[in-house]
N, C-alpha and C positions, 0 to 999 in steps of 0.2 A: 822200312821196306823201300827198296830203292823199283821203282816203277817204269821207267823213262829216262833214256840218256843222249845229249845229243854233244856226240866230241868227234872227233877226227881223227880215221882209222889210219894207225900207224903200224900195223902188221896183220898180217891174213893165213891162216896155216891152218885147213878146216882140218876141223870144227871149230878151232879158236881165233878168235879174232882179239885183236888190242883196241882200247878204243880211248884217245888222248880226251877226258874233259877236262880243261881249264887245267893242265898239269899232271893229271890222276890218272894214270895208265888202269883202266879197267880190263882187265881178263874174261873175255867171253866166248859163253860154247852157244852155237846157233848151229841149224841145221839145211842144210845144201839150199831147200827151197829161202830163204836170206842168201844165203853167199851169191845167189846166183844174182840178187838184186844189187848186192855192193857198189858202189862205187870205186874207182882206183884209191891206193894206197896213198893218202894225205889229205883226201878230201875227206868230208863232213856229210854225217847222217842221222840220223835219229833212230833209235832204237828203243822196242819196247820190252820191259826185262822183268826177268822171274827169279828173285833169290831163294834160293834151294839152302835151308843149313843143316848141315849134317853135322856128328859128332866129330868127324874125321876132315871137313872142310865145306866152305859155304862158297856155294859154284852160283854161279851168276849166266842165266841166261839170255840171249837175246832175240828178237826177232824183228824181222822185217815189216807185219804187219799185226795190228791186234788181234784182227782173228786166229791167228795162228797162234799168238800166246793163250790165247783163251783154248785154244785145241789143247794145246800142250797141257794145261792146267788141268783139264776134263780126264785124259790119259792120265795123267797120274792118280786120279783118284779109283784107277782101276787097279781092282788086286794084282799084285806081281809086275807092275808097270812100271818102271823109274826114269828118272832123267834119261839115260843114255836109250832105253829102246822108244819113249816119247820121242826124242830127235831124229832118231832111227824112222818113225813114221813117218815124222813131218817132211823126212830128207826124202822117203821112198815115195810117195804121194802127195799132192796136193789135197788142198782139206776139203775139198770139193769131192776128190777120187776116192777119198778114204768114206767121206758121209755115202754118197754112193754105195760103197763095197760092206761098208757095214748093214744097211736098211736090203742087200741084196743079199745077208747072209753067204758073202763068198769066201770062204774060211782060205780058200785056196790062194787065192790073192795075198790075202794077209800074212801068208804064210812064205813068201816073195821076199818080205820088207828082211832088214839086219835083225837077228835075235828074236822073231818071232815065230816059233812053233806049234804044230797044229793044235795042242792046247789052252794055249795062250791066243791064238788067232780066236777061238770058238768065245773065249772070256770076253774079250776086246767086244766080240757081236753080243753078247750078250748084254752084255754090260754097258756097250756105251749106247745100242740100239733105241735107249727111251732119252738119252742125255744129247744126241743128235737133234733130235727135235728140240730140245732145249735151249738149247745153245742160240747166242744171238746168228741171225743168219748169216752175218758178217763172216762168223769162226766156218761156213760150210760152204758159202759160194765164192768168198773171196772178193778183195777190197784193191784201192789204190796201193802203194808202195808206200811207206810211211815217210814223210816228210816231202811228199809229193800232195800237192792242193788239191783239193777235192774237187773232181767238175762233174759234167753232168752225166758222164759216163758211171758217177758211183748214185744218181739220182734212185735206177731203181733196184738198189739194196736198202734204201735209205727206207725205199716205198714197203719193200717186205718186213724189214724190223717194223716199221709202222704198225701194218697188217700183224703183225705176230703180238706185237705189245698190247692190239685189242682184241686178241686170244684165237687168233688163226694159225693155226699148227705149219712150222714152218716148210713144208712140199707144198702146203696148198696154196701156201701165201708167195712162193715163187709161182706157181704157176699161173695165179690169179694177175699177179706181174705180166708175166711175158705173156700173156695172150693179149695186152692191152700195152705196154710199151713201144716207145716209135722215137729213137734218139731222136734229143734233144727235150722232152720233154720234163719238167720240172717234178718234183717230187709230192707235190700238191695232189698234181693236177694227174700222175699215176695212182695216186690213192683214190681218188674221184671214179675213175675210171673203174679201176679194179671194184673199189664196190657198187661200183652200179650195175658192174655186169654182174654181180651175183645174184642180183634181183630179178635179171631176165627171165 
């Protein structure tokens, strides 16, 4: 399973992108929310990737950041969902827009993006409505740019997956965050906080 690739993008034609590693022209489909983050044509980036094998051909996807692969992943595990209307999401909303619109039941929204119709939108809420919560909060609030350093502006996501991993359901574990975060603060010292204020 190829997971991770970091080469240097030698053609851009969205949805597909070329990406040079070490000689090996890799063919990849990503969707708008990535392109928008590219780089110019020659430079160097890192991408995190989903092989899809089909009978008929094994398409290799990419993305800009993990949580958005992990969105993507989630999507397809939804009946009638495939690669191309997964991208379709990801390109229509951010993954942020989309957790939102599903826990808001707005079939109408969904119904916006490429290729999804109002019975397929109602699936999407149905369906992914308990796998939102699930999800690390990375895949619904949204992370740095992939191959960009982590500072301290991704501290309190760091603080929510924390909160979620000792079984705080991830709305409450955002908001347990932001009523106690104050850039610059360290990731430590936002877990401290958030749980002391639950104790008030």
């Amino acid at each position: 399973m190829i997971g991770r690739l970091r080469g240097r993008i030698i053609e851009k034609h969205p949805p597909f992108l070329v990406l040079d590693v070490d000689g090996v022209g890799y063919e990849i489909e990503s969707p708008m929310s990535t392109f928008y983050q590219l780089p110019s044509t020659d430079e160097e980036i890192v991408l995190y990737t989903h092989l899809a094998i089909r009978e008929d051909a094994h398409v290799l996807y990419g993305f800009a950041r993990e949580a958005d692969r992990r969105l993507f992943r989630a999507l397809l595990k939804v009946s009638g969902v495939g690669g191309k209307m997964a991208l379709g999401v990801l390109s229509g909303m951010t993954a942020e827009e989309f957790s939102q619109t599903v826990q808001a039941g707005d079939a109408t929204a969904l119904t916006r993006l490429p290729g999804v119709g109002k019975k397929t939108a109602e699936r999407l809420i149905i369906e992914m409505r308990d796998k939102i919560g699930q999800l690390p909060t990375a895949a619904v609030a949204g992370v740095p740019p992939a191959g960009v350093p982590p500072t301290s502006v991704a501290a309190d996501q760091d603080a929510v997956s924390a909160l979620i991993a000792l079984g705080y359901k991830g709305p409450e574990a955002s908001r347990m965050v932001s009523k106690v975060y104050e850039t610059g603060m360290e990731t430590e010292a936002i877990i401290r906080a958030a749980l002391k204020g639950t104790v008030k």
